[in-house]
C-alpha positions as CSV (number, residue, x, y, z in Angstrom):
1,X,31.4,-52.8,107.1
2,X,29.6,-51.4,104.8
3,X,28.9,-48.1,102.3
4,X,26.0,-46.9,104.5
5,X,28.5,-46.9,107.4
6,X,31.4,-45.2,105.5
7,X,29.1,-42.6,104.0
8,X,27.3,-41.6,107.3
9,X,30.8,-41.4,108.8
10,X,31.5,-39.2,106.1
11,X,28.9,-36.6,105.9
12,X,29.1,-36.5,109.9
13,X,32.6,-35.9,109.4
14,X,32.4,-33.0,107.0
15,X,29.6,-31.3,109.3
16,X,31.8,-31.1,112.2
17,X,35.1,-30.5,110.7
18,X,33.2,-27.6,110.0
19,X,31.8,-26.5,112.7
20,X,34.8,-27.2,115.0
21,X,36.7,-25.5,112.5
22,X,34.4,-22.3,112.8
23,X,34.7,-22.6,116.5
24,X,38.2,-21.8,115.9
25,X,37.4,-18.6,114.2
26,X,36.0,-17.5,117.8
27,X,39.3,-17.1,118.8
28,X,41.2,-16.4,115.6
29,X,43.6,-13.0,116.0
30,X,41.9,-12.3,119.1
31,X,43.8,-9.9,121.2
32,X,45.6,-11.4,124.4
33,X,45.0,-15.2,123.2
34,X,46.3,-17.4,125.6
35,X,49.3,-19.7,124.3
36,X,50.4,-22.6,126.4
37,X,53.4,-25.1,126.1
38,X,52.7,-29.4,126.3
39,X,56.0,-31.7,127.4
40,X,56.4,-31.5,123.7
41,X,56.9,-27.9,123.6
42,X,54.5,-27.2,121.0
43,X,51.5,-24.8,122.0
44,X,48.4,-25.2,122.9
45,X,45.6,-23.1,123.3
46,X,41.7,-22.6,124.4
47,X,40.6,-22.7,120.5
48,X,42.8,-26.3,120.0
49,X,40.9,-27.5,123.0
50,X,37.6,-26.4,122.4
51,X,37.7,-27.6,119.3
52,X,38.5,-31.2,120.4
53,X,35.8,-31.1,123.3
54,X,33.4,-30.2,120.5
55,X,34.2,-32.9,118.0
56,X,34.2,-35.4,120.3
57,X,30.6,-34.7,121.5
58,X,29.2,-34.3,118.2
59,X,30.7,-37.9,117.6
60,X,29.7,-39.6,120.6
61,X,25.8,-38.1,119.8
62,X,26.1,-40.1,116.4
63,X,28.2,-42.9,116.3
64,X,28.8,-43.8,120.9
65,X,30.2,-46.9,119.8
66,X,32.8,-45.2,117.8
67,X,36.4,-45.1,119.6
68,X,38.2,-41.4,119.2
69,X,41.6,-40.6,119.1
70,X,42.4,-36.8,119.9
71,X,45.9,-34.6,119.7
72,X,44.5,-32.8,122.9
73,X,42.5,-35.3,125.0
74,X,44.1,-39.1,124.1
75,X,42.2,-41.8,123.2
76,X,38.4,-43.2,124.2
77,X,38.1,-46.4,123.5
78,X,35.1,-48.0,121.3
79,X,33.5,-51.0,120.2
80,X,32.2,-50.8,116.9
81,X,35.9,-51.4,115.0
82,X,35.5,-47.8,113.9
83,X,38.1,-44.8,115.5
84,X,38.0,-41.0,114.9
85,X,41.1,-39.4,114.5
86,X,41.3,-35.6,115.1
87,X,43.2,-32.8,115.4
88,X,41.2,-30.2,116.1
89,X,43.9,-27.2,114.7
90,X,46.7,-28.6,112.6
91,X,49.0,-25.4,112.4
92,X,48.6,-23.9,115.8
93,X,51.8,-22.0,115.5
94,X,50.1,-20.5,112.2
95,X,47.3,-20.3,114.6
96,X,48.7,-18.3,117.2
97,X,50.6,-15.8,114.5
98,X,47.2,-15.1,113.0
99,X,48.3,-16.6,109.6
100,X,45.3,-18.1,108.3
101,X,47.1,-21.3,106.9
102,X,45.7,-23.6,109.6
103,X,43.2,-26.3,109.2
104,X,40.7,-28.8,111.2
105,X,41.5,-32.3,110.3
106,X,38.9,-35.8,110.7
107,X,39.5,-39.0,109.7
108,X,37.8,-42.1,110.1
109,X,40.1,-45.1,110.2
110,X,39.1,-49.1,110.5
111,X,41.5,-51.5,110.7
112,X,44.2,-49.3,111.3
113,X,43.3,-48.2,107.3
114,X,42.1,-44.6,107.0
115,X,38.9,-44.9,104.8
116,X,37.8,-40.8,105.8
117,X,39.7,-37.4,105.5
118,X,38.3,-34.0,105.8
119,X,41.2,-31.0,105.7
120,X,38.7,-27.7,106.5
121,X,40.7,-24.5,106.7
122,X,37.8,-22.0,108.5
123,X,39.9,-18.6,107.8
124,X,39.9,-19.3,104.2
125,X,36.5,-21.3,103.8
126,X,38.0,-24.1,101.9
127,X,37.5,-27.7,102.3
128,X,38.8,-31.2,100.9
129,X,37.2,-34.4,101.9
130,X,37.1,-37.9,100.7
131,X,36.2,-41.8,101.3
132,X,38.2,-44.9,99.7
133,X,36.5,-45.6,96.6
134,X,34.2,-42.4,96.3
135,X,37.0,-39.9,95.2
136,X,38.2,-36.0,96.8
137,X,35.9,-33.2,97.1
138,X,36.7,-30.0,97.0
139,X,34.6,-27.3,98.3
140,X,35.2,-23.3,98.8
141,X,33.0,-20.7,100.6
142,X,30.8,-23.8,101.4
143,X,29.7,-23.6,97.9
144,X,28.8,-26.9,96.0
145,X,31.2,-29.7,96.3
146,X,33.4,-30.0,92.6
147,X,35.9,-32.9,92.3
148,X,39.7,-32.6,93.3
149,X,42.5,-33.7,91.1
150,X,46.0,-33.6,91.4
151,X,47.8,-31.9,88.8
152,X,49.3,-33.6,86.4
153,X,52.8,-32.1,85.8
154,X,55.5,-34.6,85.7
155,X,59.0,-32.5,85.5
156,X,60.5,-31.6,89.0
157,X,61.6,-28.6,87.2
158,X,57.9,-27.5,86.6
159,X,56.8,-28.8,90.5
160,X,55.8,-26.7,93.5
161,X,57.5,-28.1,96.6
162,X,55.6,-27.6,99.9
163,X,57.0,-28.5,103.8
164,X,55.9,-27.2,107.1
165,X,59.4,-26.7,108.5
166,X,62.8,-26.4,107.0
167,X,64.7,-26.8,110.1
168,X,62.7,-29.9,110.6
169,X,64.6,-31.7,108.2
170,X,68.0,-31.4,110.0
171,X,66.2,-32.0,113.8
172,X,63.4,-34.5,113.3
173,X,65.8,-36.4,110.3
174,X,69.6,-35.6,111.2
175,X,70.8,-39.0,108.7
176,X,68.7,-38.0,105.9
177,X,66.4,-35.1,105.9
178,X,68.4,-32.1,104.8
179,X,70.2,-33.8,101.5
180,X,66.1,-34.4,101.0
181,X,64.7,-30.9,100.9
182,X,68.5,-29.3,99.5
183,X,67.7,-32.0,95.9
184,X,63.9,-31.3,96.1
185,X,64.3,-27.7,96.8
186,X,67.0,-27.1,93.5
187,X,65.1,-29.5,91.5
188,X,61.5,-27.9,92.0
189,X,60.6,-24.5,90.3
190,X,58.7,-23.5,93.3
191,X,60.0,-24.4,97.1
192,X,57.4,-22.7,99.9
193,X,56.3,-23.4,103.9
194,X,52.9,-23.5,102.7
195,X,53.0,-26.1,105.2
196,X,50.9,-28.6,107.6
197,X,47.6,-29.8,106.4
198,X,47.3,-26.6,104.3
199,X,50.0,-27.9,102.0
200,X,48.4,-31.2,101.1
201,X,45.0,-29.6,100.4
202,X,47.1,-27.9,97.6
203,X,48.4,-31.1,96.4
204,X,44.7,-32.4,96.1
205,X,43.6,-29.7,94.5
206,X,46.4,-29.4,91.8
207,X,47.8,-26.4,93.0
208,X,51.1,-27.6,94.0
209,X,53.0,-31.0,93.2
210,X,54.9,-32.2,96.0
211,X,54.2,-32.0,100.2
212,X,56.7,-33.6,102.4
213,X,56.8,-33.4,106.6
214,X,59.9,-35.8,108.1
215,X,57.1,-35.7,111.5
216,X,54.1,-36.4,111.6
217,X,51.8,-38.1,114.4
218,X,48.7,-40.6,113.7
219,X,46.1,-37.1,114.2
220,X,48.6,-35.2,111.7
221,X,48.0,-37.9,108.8
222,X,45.0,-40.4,109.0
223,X,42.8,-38.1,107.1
224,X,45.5,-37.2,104.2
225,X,46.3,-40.2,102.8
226,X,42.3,-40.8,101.9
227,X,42.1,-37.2,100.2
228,X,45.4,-37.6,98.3
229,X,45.0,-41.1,97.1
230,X,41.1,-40.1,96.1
231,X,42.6,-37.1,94.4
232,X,44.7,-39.3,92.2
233,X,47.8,-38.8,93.7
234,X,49.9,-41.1,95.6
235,X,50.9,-41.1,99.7
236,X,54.0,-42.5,101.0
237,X,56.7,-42.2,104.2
238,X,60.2,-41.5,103.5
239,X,60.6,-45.9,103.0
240,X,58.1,-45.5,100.1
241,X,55.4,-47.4,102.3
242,X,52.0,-46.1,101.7
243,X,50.7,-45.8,105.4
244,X,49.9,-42.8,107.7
245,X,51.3,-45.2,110.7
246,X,55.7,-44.2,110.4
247,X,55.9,-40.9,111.1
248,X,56.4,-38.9,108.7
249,X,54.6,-38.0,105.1
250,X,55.1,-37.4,101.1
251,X,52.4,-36.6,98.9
252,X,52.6,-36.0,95.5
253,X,50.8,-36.2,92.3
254,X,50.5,-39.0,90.4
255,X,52.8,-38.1,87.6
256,X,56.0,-37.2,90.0
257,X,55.3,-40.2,92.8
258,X,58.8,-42.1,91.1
259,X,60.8,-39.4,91.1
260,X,60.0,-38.2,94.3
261,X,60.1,-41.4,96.1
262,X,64.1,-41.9,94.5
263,X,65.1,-38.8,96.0
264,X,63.2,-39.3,99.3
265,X,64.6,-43.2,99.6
266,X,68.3,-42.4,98.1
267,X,69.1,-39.9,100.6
């Protein structure tokens, strides 16, 4: 492995996360939009899936030794040591309620490591992308790429707080999860369901302080914990382990990481 590799892999990635992201747009708010239900009960529709068909052809026409992992279509195995991971529209339940909140994620991962993230969110033209070692990008209207920094408060009581899903918290974590989000919630000036990938794009870009989701899958994190750690700011599940392999996800800035990662692990 080398630069050359990672950097191709990048630039490839950023291309298609944006145009399978403008794919999306094909079928954004469209009257009479089709919404169907998987054995998890999360929905599904023609834009999620024609967004994975198209990402995985535009990688197999670059990199066919490349192994893919997809929310929609499962895994195709490879034999270069490299895997995509993709989800195609992270937020289809903003999706299908026309809020324009959702996002196309790609990551590039060897070694079980993510060493590629690209967060696009087409209905807002706003992109973050970055490679270990080469730090975040940030790019809006598809003008020219400007670096992306985490903020750099460092009192809870100045933060913005981010999750995809209150309820979540009392579901997906009944031990823990609630007495989580209640001290983040009354500690933070700012709590908000500015959620999924959305949510950690703001983070990146020093817009907000704190992202947490008590579930995630592998498609939901590879590509953060590149852009957050590239950003400058630290990513971590609810054990303090920095990995995008447990589950779940917290991303903060650099300054509030500790105090973060006390609530999160004390709980």
């Amino acid at each position: 492995m080398n630069n050359l590799e990672i950097n191709a892999r990048l630039n490839h990635a950023v291309a298609i996360a944006r145009q399978a992201g403008k794919f999306t747009l094909q079928h954004f708010r469209t009257p009479g939009l089709a919404v169907e239900r998987k054995g998890d009960g999360s929905p599904v529709t023609i834009a999620d899936q024609g967004a994975e068909k198209l990402l995985r052809k535009l990688i197999a026409e670059e990199f066919p030794q490349d192994a893919i992992v997809g929310e929609e279509f499962g895994e195709t195995p490879g034999k270069s040591g490299f895997q995509w991971i993709l989800d195609p529209i992270d937020g289809t339940k903003s999706f299908v309620s026309g809020v324009p909140l959702y996002t196309t994620l790609v990551a590039v991962m060897r070694n079980n490591v993510p060493l590629v993230g690209v967060i696009f969110a087409p209905a807002v033209d706003e992109m973050v992308y970055a490679a270990t070692d080469q730090g975040c990008w940030h790019v809006i209207n598809n003008g020219e790429p400007l670096p992306a920094k985490v903020s750099t408060v460092d009192s809870l009581a100045e933060a913005v707080f981010l999750t995809t899903c209150v309820r979540s918290y009392t579901l997906d974590r009944p031990q823990d999860g609630r007495g989580v989000f209640d001290k983040l919630a009354e500690s933070c000036r700012v709590s908000r369901t500015w959620g999924d990938a959305f949510g950690y794009l703001l983070v990146a870009t020093g817009r907000a302080e704190i992202m947490i989701d008590p579930i995630m899958n592998i498609w939901d994190a590879a590509a953060l914990q590149p852009i957050i750690q590239e950003a400058g700011g630290k990513f971590f599940d609810w054990q303090g382990n920095s990995t995008v392999h447990s589950g779940e996800a917290v991303a903060t800035n650099g300054a509030l990481a500790a105090k973060v990662k006390q609530i999160v692990i004390s709980q």
